[in-house]
N, C-alpha and C positions, 0 to 999 in steps of 0.2 A: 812516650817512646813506643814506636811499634812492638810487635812480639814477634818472634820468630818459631819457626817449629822447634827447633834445635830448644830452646825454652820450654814451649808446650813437654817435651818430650821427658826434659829431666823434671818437672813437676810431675805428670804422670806414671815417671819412673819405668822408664819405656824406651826404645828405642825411635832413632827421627822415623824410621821406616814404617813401623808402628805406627806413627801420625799419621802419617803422609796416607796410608791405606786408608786410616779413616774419614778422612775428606774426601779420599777418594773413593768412597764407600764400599772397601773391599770390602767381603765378606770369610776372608781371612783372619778378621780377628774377634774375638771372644766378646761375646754380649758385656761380659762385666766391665770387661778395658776399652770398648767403644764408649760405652755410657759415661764412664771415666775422665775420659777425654776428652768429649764434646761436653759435658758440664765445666770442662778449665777452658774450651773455647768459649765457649757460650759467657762464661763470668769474665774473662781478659778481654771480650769484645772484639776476638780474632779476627778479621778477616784474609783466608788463604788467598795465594795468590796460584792460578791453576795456569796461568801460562805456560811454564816448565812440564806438567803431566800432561798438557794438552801437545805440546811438542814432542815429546816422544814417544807418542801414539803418530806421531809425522803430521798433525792435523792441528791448525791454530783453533780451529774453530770461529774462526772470523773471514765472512765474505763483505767484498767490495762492492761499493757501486760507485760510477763514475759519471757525474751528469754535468751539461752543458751550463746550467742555469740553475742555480741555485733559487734564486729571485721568480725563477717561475713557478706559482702553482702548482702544475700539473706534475711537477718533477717533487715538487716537497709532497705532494701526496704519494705518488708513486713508493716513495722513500719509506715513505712511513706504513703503507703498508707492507711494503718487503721488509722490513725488520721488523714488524711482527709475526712474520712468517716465520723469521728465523727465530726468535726469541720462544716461539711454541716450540720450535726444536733443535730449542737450547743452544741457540748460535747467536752469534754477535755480527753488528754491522758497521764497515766503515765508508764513509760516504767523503768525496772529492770532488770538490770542483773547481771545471778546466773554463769557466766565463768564453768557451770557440778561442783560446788562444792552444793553439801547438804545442809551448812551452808547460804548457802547465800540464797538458793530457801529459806531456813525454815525465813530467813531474808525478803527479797520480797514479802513474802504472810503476813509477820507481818505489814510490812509498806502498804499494800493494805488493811488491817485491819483499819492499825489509819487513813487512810484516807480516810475510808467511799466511796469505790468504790463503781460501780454502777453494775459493773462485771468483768470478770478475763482471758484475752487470755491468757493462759497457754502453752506456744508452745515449751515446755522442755520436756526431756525424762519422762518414767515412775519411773524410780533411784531416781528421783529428784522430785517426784510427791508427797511427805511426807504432810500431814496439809491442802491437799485441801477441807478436808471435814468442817474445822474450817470455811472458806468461805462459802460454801451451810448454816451450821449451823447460818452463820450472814445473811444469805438470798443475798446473793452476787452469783448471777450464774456465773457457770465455762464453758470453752469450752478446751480441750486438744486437744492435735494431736499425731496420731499414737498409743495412748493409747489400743485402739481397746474393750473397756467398758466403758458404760455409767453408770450413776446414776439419781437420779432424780436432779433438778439442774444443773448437769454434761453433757456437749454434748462433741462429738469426731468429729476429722477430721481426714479422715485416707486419704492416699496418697496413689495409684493405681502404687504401688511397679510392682506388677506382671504381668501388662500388659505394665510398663514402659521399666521392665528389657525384657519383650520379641520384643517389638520394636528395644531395643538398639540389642541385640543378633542378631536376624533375618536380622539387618541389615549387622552385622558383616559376616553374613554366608554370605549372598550373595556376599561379599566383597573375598570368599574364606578364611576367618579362620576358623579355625578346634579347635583350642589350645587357650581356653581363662583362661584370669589372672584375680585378684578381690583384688582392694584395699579397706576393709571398715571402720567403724569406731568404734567407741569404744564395744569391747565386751557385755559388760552387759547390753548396752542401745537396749529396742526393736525394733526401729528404723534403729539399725548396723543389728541386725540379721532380718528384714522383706526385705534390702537390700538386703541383703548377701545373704537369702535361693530364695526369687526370683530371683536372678542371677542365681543360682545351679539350680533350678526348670526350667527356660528357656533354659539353657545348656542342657538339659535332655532332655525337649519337641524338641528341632531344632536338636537331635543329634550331639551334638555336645563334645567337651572333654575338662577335667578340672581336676587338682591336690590338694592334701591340700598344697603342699611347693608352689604352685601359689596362693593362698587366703590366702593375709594379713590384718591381722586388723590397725584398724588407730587413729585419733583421730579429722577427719572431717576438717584439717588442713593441711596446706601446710606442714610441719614440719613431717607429718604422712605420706603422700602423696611421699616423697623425699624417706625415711625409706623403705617403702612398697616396690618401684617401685627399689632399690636399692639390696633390698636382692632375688627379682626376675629375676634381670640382669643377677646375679653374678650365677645365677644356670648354669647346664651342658647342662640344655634345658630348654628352657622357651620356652612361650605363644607367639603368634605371634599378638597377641590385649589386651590390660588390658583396664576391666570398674572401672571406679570408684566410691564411695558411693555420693563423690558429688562435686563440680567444684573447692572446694580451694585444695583439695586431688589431683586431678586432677593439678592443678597447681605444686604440689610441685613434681609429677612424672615425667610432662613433663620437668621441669627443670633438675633434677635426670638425664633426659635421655640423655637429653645435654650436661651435663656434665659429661657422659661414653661417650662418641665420637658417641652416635647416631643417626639417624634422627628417626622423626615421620612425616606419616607414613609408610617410605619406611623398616625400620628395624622393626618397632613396632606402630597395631595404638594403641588412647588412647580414651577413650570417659569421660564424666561426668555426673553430674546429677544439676540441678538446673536450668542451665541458667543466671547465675550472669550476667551484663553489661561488665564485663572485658572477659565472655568467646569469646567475641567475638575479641577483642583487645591482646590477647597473641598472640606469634607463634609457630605454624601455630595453625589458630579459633581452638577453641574445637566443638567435636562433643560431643552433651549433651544432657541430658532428661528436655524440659521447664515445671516448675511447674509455674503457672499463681499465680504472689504475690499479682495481683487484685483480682483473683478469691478467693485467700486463706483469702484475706483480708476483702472480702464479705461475704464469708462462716461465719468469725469471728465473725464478725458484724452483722450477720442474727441469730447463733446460741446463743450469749447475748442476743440481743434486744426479742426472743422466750423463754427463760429460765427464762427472768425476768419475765415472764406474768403469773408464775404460776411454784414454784419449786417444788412442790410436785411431778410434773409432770416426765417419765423417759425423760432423753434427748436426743435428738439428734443423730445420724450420718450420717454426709457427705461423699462423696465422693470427692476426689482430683485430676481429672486427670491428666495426662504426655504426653505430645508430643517429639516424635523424631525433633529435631534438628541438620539438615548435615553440618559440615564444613570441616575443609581439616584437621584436625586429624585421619583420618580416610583415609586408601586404600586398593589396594587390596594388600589379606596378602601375603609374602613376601617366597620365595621358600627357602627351607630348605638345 
């Protein structure tokens, strides 16, 4: 049977109050009756429960994050290391996710409600962005990504799309392709089209050439990835390199390609975007755009811990860079 303090206290012959301060490490009470008490915690195998002292300091001490995709990489790293961000200071993390259904974001931001967060990474599309103003309104700061508008309360992370996509391009030229493909992700999310048009916008600036029947959209998943890279095979002339919007897309192309009798990249290269830990481990490596899930998880962390200090205030925008990363998806493109 659990203990309670109200126990703790008549054993130590003490008042509850009296307990309560020493868990909570006042320094209000006496060396001899600290020590006192924390040896009948320590022997009863206490563990307090600080929910109640952490609420009426107004502060759960628990922030949220909210991601699209559980199932992806890039977001279960992300995750991890934002709560260890917070656990260095002494915070707790609670994570939901909304699989790109509506119902579920409007659900995610309800349960960061009853639980009296402390703040809200928001790392979902704009589609999905419905009720975050209910949070500023309970004084809970937000932080989005790729949003590209702030509010007060509200900070943005935007992700450096267009000098990612001219990295990945520029390298492609020099590799001698001419004829690039684009698999992205879901149409309506801002995100697929900040992909997609700085893809088009880099093709443009490098001179380089591009079709609508080569630019498919996807669904940021292997499953979409397969689809894309499938129906760009099957044309009477395709691209001699396809980008993709980001590395599980990427996965499902390169498989795709495999199995039409291809190689990558002596028939076709492929590149990605993220830098997940598997892109390194498929064959042949992906060549990919790395987004830093420290840096992004810093940015998270800086742009909360600022927004709580005064919501009235507008918020935030960061920036996110992208590094070119070369592996052997990638060669020279391939004679006609």
């Amino acid at each position: 049977m659990p203990f309670s303090i109200r126990q703790i206290a008549k054993l130590a012959g003490v008042s509850n109050a009296t307990v309560s301060r020493v868990i909570n490490g006042s320094d209000l009470v006496t060396p001899e009756t600290t020590q006192r008490i924390q040896e009948i915690i320590r022997d009863l195998k206490f563990v307090p429960n600080r929910s109640a002292a952490r609420f009426k300091n107004g502060k759960s001490q628990i922030y949220g994050a909210i991601v699209p995709d559980l199932t992806n990489p890039f977001f279960m790293e992300t995750a991890k290391i934002f709560e260890e961000l917070l656990v260095e200071n002494e915070l707790e993390l609670l994570v939901s996710n909304t699989d790109f259904h509506l119902s579920r974001t409007q659900l995610s931001i309800h349960r960061m409600l009853l639980r009296r967060v402390d703040g809200v990474a928001f790392m979902c599309s704009e589609r999905e962005a419905a009720s975050l103003e209910s949070l500023v309104q309970n004084r809970i700061p937000v932080v989005t990504t790729d949003h590209h508008r702030t509010a007060p309360g509200i900070s943005d992370i935007v992700v450096d799309f267009r000098d990612g996509m001219a990295q990945i391009v520029g390298h492609l030229k020099e590799l001698g392709h001419r004829d690039l493909g684009f698999i992205g992700g879901t149409d309506d999310l801002a995100t697929s089209r900040d992909r997609r048009d700085s893809f088009l916008d880099a093709v443009v600036r490098f001179g380089l050439s591009s079709q609508d029947s080569w630019i498919m959209p996807g669904n940021f998943r292997i499953s979409g990835g397969a689809v894309g890279m499938e129906t760009i095979l099957k044309q009477e002339r395709r691209p001699t390199a396809v980008v993709t919007a980001n590395d599980l897309t990427a996965f499902g192309a390169l498989r795709k390609v495999h199995e039409m009798g291809l190689r990558i990249p002596e028939d076709i290269s492929l590149t990605g975007c993220d830098d997940i830990e598997m892109s390194d481990v498929v064959y042949p490596p992906l060549t990919t755009l790395r987004i830093s899930r420290r840096q992004y998880a810093q940015m998270l962390f800086e742009a909360l811990q600022t927004g709580a200090e005064d919501l009235t205030q507008p918020g935030k925008v960061f920036s996110l860079p992208m590094k070119l990363v070369v592996r052997q998806s990638t060669g020279p493109a391939p004679a006609r």
